[in-house]
VOGU-3710 file (C-alpha; in Angstrom, 3 decimals, decimal comma):
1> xxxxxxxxxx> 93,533/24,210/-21,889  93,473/21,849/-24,988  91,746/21,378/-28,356  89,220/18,691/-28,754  87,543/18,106/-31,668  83,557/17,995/-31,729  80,726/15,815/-32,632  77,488/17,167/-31,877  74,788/15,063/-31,534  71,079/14,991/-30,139
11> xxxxxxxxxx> 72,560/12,233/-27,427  74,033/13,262/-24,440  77,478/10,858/-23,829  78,624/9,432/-20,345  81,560/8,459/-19,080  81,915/4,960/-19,421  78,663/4,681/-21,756  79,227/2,889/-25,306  78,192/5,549/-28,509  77,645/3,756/-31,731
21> xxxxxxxxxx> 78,187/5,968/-34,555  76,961/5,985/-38,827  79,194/8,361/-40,225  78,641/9,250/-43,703  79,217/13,438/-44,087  82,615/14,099/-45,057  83,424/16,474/-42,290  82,886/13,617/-39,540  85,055/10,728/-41,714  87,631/13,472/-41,518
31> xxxxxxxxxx> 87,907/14,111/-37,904  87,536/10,120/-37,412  90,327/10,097/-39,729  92,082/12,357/-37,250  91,634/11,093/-34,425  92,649/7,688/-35,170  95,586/8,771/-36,614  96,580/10,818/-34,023  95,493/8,322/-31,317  93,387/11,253/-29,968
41> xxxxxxxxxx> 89,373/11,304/-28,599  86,574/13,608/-29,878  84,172/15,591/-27,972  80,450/14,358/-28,234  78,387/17,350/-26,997  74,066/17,698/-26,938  73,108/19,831/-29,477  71,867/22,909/-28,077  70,307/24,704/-31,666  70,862/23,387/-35,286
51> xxxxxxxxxx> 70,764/19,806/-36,567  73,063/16,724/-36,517  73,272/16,615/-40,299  73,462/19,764/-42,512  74,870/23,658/-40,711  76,950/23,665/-38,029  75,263/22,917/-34,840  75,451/24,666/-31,339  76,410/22,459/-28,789  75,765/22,618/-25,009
61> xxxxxxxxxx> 79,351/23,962/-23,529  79,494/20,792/-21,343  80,225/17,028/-22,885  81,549/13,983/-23,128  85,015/12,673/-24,644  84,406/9,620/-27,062  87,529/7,031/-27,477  87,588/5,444/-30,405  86,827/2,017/-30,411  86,664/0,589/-33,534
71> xxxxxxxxxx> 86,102/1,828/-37,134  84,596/-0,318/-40,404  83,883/0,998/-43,730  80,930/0,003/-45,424  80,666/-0,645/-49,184  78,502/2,707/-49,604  81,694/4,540/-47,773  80,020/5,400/-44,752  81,744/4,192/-41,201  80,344/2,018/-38,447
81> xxxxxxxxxx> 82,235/3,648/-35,634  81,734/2,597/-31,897  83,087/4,222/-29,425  83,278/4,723/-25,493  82,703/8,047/-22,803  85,889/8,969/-20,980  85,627/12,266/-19,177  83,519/15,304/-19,134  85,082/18,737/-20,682  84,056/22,094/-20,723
91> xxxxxxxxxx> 83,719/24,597/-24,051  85,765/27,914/-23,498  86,022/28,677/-27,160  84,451/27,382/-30,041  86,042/27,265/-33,656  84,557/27,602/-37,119  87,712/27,224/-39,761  87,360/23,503/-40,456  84,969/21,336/-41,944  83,969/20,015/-38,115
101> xxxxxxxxxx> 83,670/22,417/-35,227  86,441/21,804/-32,968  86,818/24,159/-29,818  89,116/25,014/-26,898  88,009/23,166/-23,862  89,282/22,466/-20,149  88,728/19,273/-17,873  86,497/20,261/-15,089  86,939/18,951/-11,363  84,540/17,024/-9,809
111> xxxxxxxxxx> 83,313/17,684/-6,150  84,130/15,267/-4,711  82,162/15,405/-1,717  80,959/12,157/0,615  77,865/10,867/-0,789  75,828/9,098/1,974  75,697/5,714/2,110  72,293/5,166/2,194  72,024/7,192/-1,168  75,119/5,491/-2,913
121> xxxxxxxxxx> 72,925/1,885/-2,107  69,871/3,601/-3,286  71,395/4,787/-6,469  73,172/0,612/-7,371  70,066/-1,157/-5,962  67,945/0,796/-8,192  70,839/0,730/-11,421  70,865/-2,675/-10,604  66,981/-3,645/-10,623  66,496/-1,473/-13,967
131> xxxxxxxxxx> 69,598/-3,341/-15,667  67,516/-6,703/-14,751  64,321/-5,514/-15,892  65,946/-4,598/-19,432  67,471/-8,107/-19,618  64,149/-9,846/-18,638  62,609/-8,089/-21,470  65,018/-9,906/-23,915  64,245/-12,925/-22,414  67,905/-13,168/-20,326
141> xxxxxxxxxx> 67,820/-13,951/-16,546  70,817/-12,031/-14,906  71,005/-12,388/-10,971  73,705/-10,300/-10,305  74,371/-6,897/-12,215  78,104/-5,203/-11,717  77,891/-1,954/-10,530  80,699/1,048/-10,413  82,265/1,251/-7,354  82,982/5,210/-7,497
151> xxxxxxxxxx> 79,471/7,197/-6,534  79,725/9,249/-9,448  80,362/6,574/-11,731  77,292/5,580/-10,283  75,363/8,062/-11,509  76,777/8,444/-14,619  76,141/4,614/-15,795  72,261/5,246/-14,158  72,466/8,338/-16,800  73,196/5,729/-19,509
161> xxxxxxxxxx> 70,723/3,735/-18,929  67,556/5,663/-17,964  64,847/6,483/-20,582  64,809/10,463/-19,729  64,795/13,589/-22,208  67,654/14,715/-23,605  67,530/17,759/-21,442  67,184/15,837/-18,002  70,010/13,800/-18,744  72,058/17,033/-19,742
171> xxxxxxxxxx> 71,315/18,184/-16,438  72,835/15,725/-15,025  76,120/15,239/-16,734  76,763/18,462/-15,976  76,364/18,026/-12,310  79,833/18,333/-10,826  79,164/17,985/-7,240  78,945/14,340/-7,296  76,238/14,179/-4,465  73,678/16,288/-6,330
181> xxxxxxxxxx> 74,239/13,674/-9,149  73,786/10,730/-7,387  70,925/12,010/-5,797  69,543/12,741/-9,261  70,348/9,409/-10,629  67,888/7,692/-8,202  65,350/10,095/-8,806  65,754/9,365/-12,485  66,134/5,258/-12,041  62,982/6,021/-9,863
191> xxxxxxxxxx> 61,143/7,005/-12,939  62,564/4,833/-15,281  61,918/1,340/-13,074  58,080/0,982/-13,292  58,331/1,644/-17,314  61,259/-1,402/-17,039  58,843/-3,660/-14,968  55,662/-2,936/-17,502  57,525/-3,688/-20,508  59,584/-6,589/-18,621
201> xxxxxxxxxx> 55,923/-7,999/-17,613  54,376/-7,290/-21,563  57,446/-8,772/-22,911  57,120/-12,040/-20,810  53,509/-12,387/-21,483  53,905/-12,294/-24,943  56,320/-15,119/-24,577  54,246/-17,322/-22,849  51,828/-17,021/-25,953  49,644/-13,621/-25,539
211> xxxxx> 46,379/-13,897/-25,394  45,807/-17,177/-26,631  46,952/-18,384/-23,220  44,090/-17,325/-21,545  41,442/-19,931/-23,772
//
């Protein structure tokens, strides 16, 4: 068991996926203060009822640990924070007497269990392909994309970068049994692919001047 403190937001957080972060209530520039002091992570969690800003929120009782990248200060005193995923943890007790909710949470184990091969190539061909397809949009050219080598690293970096609801992608962070997620993953990179490849296509005909290249 530890304490974590808690950011809810209306994103759902990965491991290994990159969270960049306005932070003007004084609640949250007190638990950044915190945590950088104390060299510690917070706990980024989907929003389950309430609102980012405003009342405490209810978060979902699975989430995402953020480490602290970096922190700026703006001249209007609010913070440009980035930070990065780390590991999933589990709510067992939320808490209420501080400014930020902070809870009592545990570090879930993963099932581990052999994803098949076949699945695993499905799951980086596909991460891979939708990783080009954003690029091409921007006008970059990328051959090869890194992928994770661990399968439910996978499927956690195809959860980053997917266009899915916030409730699909809460579904599958919170997959433990690795297999289910990667299995999930390609269904979702299956979706998100032909939406890459329209944009990717609209993107490159505007380059090459729109409609006026057709007179």
């Amino acid at each position: 068991m530890a304490e974590l403190r808690l950011f809810p937001l209306q994103t759902v957080l990965f491991p290994g996926m990159a969270l960049p972060l306005n932070i003007f209530e004084d609640r949250y520039r007190q638990l950044v203060s915190e945590c950088v002091e104390a060299s510690e992570p917070f706990g980024v969690a989907l929003i389950r009822e309430g609102e980012e800003v405003g009342e405490p929120a209810t978060p979902h009782e699975l989430g995402t640990t953020a480490r602290i990248e970096s922190v700026k200060h703006d001249e209007e005193g609010h913070i440009q924070l980035l930070a990065t995923g780390e590991k999933r943890f589990r709510v067992t007790r939320l808490h209420h007497d501080r400014p930020y909710l902070w809870a009592d949470v545990e570090y879930p184990d993963e099932d581990g269990s052999d994803v098949l091969g076949p699945l695993l190539e499905q799951a980086r061909e596909r991460y891979a392909v939708l990783m080009r397809l954003r690029l091409a949009s921007g006008g970059e050219y990328v051959r090869d994309i890194p992928t994770p080598d661990e399968p439910g690293a996978v499927a956690d970096a195809a959860g980053a970068a997917v266009t899915a609801t916030p409730s699909e992608l809460q579904e599958l962070l919170a997959m433990l049994d690795v297999s289910q997620r990667v299995k999930r993953a390609v269904e979702l990179l299956d979706q998100a692919v032909p939406l890459a490849r329209r944009r990717a296509r609209t993107a490159r005909y505007q380059r090459h001047g729109g409609l006026a290249s057709l007179n």
